[in-house]
C-alpha positions in Angstrom: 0.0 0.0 0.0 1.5 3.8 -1.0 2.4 5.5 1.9 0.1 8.5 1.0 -2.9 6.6 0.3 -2.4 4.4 3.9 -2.3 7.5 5.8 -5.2 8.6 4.3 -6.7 5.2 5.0 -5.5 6.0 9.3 -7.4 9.4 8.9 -10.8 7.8 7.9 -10.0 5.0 10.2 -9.6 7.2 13.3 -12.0 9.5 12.8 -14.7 9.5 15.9 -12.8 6.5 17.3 -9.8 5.8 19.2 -8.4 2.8 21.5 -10.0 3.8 24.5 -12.1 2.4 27.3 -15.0 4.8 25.9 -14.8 5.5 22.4 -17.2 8.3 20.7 -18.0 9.5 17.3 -20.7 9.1 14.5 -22.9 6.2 14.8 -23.5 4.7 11.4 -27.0 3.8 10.0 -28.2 0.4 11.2 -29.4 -0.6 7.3 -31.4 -2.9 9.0 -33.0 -4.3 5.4 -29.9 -4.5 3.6 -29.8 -8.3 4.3 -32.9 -8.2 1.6 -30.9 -5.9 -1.1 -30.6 -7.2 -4.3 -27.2 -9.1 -4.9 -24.8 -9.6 -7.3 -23.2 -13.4 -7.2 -25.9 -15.0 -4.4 -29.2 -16.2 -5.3 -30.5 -13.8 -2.3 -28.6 -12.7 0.9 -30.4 -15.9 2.7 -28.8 -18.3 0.4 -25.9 -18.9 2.7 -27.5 -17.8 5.7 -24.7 -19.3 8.7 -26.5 -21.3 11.8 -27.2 -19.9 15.0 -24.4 -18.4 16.9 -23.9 -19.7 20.3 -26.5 -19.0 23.1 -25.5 -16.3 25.7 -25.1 -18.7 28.4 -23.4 -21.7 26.6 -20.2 -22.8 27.9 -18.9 -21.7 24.4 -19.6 -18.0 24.6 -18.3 -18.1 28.1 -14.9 -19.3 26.9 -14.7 -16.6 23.7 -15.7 -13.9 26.0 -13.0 -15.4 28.8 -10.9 -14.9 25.3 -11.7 -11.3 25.0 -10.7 -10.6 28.4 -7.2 -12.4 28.2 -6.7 -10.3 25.0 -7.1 -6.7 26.5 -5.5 -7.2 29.6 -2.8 -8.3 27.0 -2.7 -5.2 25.1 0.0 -3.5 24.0 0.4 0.4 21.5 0.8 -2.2 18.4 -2.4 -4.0 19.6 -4.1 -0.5 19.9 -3.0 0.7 16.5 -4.7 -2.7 14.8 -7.5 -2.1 16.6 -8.0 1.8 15.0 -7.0 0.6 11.4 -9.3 -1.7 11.6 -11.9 0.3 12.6 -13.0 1.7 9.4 -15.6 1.0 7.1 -15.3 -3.2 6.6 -14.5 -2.5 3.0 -12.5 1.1 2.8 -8.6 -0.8 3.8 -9.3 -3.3 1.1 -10.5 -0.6 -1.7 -7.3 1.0 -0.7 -5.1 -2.2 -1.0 -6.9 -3.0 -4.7 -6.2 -0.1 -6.0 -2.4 0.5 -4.4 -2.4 -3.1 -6.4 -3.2 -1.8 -9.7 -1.3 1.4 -9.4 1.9 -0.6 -9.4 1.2 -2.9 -11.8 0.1 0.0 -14.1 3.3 1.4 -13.7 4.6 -2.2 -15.6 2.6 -1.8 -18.8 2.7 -2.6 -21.8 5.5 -5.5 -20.2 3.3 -7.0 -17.7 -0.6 -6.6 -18.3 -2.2 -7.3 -15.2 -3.5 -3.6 -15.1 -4.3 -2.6 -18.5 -7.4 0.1 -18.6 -10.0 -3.1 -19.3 -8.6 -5.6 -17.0 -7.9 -2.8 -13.9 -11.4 -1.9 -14.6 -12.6 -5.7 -14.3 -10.6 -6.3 -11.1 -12.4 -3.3 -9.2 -15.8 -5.1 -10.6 -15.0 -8.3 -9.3 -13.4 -6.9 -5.4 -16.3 -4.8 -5.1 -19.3 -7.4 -6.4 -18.3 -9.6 -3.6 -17.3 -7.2 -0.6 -20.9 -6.2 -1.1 -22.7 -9.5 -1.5 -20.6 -10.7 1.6 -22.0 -7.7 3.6 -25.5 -8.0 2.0 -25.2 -11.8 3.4 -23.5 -10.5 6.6 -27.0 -8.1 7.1 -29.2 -11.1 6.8 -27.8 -13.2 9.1 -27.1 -10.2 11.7 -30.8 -9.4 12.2 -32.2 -13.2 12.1 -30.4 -13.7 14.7 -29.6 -10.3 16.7 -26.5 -11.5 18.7 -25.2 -8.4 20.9 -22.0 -7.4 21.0 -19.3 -8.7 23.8 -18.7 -5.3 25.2 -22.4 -5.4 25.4 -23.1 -8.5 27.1 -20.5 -9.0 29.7 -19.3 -5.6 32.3 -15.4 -7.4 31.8 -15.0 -6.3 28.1 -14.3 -3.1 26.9 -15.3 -1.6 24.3 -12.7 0.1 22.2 -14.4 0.9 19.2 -17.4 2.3 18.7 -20.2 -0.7 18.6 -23.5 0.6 17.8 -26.9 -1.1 17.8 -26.0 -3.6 14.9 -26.0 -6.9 15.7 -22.3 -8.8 16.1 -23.1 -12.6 14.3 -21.4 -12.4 11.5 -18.2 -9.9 11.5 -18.8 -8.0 8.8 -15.2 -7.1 8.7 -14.4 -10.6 8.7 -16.8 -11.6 6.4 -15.6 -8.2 3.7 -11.7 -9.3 4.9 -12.2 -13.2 3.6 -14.2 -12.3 0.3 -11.6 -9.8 -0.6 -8.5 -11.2 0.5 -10.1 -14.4 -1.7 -10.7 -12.5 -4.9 -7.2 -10.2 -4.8 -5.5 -14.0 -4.7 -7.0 -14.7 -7.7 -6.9 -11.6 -9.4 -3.4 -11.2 -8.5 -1.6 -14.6 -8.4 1.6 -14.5 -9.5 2.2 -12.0 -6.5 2.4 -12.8 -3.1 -1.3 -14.1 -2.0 -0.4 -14.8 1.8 0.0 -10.9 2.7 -3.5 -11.0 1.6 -4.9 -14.0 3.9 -2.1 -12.5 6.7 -4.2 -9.1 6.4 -7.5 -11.0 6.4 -6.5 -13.2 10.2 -5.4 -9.4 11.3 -9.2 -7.6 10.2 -10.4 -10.6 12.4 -8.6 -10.6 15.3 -9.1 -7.0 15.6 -12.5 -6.7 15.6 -12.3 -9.7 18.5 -9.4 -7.2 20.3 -11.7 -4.4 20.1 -14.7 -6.2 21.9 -17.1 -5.8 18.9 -16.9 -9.4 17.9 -16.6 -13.0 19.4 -14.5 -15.5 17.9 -17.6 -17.4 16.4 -19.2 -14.0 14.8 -15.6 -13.6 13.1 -15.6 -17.2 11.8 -18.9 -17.5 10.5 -18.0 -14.1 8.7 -15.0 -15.2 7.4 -17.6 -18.7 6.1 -19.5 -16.1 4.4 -16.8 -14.2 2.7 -15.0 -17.0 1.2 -18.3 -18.7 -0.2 -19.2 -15.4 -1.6 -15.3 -15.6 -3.1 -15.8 -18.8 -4.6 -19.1 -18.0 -6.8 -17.5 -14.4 -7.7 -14.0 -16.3 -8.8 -16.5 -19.1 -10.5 -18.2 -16.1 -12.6 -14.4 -14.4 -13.5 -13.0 -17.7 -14.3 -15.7 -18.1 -17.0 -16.0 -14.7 -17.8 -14.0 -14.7 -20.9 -11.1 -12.7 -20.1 -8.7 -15.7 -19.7 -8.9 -16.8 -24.1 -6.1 -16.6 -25.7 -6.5 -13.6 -27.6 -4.7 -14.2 -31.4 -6.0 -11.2 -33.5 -4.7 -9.9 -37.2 -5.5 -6.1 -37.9 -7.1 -5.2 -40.8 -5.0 -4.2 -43.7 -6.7 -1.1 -44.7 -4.6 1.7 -45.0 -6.3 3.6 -42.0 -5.9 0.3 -39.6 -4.4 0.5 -36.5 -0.9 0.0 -36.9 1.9 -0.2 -33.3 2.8 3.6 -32.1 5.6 4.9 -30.6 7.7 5.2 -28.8 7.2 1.4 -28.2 5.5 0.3 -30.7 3.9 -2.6 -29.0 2.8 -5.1 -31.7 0.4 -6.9 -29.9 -3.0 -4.3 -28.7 -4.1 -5.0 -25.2 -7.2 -7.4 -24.5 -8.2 -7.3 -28.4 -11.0 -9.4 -27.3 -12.5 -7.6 -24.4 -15.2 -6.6 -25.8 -16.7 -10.3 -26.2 -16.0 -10.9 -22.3 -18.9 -11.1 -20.0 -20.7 -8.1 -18.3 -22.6 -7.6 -15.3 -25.5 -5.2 -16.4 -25.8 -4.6 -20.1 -26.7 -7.9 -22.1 -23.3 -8.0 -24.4 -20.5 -5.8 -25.2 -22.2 -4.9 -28.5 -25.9 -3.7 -27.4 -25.1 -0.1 -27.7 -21.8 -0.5 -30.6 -21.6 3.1 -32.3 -22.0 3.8 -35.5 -18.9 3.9 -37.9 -16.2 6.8 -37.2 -15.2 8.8 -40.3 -12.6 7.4 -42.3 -9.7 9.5 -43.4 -10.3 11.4 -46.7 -13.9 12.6 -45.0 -13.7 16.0 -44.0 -14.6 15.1 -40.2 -11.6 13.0 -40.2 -9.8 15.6 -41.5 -10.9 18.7 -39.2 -10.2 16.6 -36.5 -6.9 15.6 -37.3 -5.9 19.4 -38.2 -7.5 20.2 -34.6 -4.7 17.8 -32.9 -1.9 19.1 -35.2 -2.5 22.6 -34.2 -2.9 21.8 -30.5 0.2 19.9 -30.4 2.0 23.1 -32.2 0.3 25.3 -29.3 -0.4 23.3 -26.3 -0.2 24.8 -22.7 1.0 24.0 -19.4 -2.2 23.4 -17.6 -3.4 21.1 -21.2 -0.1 19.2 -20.7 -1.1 18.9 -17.2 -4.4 18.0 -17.7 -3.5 15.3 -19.9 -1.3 13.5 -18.0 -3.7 13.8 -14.7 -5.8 11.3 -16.5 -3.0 9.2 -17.7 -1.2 8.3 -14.7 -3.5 5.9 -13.4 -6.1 3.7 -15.4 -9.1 6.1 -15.9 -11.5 3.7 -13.2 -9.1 4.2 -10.4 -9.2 7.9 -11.3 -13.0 7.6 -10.4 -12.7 5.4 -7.8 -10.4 7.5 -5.4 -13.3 9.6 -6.2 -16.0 7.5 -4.7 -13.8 7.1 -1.5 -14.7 11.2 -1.0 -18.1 11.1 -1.9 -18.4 7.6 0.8 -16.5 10.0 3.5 -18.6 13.3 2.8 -22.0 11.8 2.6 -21.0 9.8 5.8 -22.1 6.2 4.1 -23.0 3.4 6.4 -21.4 -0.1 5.6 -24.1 -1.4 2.9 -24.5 1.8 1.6 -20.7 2.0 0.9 -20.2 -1.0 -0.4 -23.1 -0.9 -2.6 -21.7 2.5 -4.4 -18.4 0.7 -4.9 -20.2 -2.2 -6.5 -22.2 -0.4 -9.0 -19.7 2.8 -10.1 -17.5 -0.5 -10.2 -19.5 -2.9 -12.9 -20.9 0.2 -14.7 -17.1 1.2 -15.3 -16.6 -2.2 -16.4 -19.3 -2.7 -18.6 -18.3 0.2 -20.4 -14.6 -0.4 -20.9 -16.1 -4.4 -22.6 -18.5 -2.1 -24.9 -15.5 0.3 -25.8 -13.2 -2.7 -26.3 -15.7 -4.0 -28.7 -16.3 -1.3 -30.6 -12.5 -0.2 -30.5 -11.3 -3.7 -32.2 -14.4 -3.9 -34.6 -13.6 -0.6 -36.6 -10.1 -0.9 -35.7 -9.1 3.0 -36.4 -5.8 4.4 -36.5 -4.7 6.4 -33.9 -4.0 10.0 -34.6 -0.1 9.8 -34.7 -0.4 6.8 -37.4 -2.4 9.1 -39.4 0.5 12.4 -39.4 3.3 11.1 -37.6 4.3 15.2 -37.4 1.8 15.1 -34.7 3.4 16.3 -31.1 1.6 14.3 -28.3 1.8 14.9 -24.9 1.7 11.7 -23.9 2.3 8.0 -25.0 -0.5 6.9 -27.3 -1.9 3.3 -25.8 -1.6 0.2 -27.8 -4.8 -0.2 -29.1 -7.0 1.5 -32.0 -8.4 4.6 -31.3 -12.6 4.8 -31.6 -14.1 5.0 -29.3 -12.1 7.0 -26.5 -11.9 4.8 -23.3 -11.6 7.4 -20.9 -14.5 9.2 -22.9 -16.9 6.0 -22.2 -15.7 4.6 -18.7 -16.4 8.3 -17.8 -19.3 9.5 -19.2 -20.5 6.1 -17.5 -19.5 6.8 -14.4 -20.5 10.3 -14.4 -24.3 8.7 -14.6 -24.1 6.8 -11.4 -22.2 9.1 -9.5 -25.3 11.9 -10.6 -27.7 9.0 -9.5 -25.7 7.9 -5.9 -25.0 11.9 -5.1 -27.5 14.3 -6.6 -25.9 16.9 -4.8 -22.8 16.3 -7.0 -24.3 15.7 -10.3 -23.2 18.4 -12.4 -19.2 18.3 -10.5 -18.7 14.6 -11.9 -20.6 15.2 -15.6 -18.1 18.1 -15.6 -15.1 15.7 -14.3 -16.2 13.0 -16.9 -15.7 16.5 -19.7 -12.3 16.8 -18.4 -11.1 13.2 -18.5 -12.9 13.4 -22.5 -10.8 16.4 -23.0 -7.8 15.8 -21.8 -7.7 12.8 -24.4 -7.9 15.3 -26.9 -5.8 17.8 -25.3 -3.0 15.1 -25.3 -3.2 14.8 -29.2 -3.9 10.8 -28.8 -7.8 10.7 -29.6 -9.9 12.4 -32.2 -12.4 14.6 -30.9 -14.7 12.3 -32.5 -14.0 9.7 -30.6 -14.5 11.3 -27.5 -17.7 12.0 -29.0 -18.6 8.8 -29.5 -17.2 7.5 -26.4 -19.6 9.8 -24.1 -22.8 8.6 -26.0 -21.8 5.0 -25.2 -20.7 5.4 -22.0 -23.9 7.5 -21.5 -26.0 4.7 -22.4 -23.8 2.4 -20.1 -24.3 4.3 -17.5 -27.9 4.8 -17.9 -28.4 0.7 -17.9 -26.7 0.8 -14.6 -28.8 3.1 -12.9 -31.8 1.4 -14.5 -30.3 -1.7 -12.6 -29.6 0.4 -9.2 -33.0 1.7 -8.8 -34.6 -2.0 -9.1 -32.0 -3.3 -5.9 -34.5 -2.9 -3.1 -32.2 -0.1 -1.3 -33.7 2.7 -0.2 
């Protein structure tokens, strides 16, 4: 995890709560009904509902809560500081870790292409899908069986976080910590897997630390995250994504051809746009019509625009342009949901459920871009005048539709659904990302064009979806 993004993590983390004997701050909504919210993976947030937890006076509960005791008279600064990073929203310190994941793998591209724009896209889909659907499961279990919290059952445990009126059987931090250590092994394999399950005992163990969770609450979450892992790695592993991908381009003159500086023969994930989404019904349903072709005046204006901003571009273009080049475009937006969860004070489901849908709508988008980019197979601006000054690298793959145009304007649609308040900030911050591909010299200004019109009717699929989920 970046230094600067952990540190931001501890500031969310201690806000309203610290390791004392009487912690205080915000008390997040119950979401009493979320165990009812339509899911993602599971049939229903029932369908794996774990049995009772212990009774309150079995010798069982006796001996955890005997366990809790040992523990904090045990405690020690390095036990406290767990116990306040831990204490965040169950699914905020693995959102974090995610996307510190694909920030250094993005940094490896085109040579390894674990983090290309499609496939980072995919990964946030498939983290997020089943933090949620573990919580959503989580919910349902917590108010069928309304199991109190230690610190609230026996005068010996303390309570040092801040425990609330929700129910304690499951953890939903345990449950969040299993699914989504589960899912980053997959997603990332070839790295090392046991940080993640190391990180997953430690989300667990603090929660038991803290006096918010008995040992049996943490293990029937951690039941529920990994069988909400298993059917979310089940759907990735037949998702598509893993063909081998052998394509030829075209050999019209205005195909795409490799670009420099690299000139990276092979395009990234030519067959993307075939590979299976969550919300639209195929990567085709909403393909744009043909771009122009060189020779057509469009073509040309839109070329000539490019040349001349290249002969004149600014500072604040330049910087504009590589602001949404440094990181695959979906991170971009999702560092933005992260404020929008903090400033609108989002409970657990409610959280996790933004995440999941700004998450599959971005990746449903970048699958219909993807198809539409590899069936017309355009040139990229620098093939067609190679006097063309770019500001950045051109990416290895043809050029209509714009990614960032689509990803964004789809986003843009369920941020404006999630936060009303903020509707007209993100349409303009989706304007900026389509821009800045044009300010950069590496997109057409008609594919930007026809990247917002798909990504619009991406995003308004999604939020058709969203509004049909049972959550308030």
């Amino acid at each position: 995890m970046s230094i600067l993004r952990r540190l931001s993590l501890l500031a969310i983390c201690v806000v309203g709560t610290t390791c004392t004997d009487a912690p205080s701050g915000p008390r997040l909504a119950s979401e009493t009904d979320a165990g009812r919210w339509r899911t993602w993976v599971l049939a229903s947030g029932s369908s794996i509902r774990p049995v009772a937890p212990p009774a309150d006076v079995s010798a069982q509960t006796s001996q955890e809560l005997d366990e809790i005791v040992r523990l904090q008279s045990a405690r020690t600064a390095a036990t406290d500081s767990l116990v306040r990073y831990w204490d965040a929203l169950p699914t905020a310190p693995w959102h974090a870790l995610t996307l510190d994941m694909l920030e250094f793998y993005w940094a490896l591209l085109p040579d390894v292409r674990s983090a290309t724009p499609v496939r980072s896209a995919r990964i946030l889909a498939l983290v997020n899908v089943a933090m949620y659907d573990a919580l959503v499961a989580t919910w349902d279990a917590k108010y069928a069986y309304m199991r109190r919290a230690p610190s609230s059952t026996d005068p010996r445990v303390r309570a040092l976080v801040a425990v609330g009126d929700v129910p304690s059987y499951p953890s939903e931090h345990a449950a969040v910590a299993a699914a989504a250590a589960a899912v980053l092994s997959y997603a990332f394999a070839f790295d090392d897997t046991a940080r993640f399950h190391r990180l997953e005992r430690e989300a667990g163990d603090a929660r038991v630390v803290a006096g918010a969770a008995y040992r049996s609450d943490v293990d029937a979450g951690y039941a529920i995250g990994r069988a909400v892992a298993a059917r979310v790695i089940a759907r990735a592993t037949a998702d598509g994504s893993g063909a081998a991908a052998t394509v030829t381009p075209p050999t019209t003159s205005w195909a795409w051809r490799p670009t420099p500086p690299k000139r990276v023969k092979d395009p990234f994930d030519a067959i993307a746009g075939t590979w299976r989404p969550w919300i639209i019904g195929a990567g085709d349903e909403f393909r744009p019509a043909p771009p122009p072709l060189p020779g057509s005046q469009r073509f040309a204006t839109d070329l000539n625009e490019l040349l001349a901003i290249g002969r004149t571009r600014t500072t604040a273009q330049a910087d504009t342009a590589r602001y949404w080049a440094t990181d695959a475009p979906s991170s971009r937006w999702e560092v933005f949901m992260d404020d929008e969860i903090t400033r609108h004070r989002l409970g657990p489901l409610h959280a996790a459920r933004a995440l999941a849908l700004a998450s599959t709508t971005m990746a449903d988008a970048m699958i219909a871009c993807w198809d539409a980019k590899f069936f017309y197979w355009l040139e990229r601006p620098i093939s067609a005048d190679t006097s063309l000054k770019t500001a950045i690298s051109t990416p290895p793959f043809p050029s209509y539709p714009s990614g960032h145009s689509t990803q964004s304007a789809a986003a843009a649609e369920m941020f404006a659904y999630l936060f009303p308040d903020r509707a007209d900030y993100y349409r303009q911050k989706a304007n900026e990302a389509s821009v800045s591909r044009v300010l950069a010299g590496i997109h057409y200004r008609f594919d930007i064009e026809a990247g917002e019109d798909l990504g619009r009717k991406v995003g308004a699929a999604a939020v058709a979806r969203a509004k049909s989920d049972g959550s308030p």
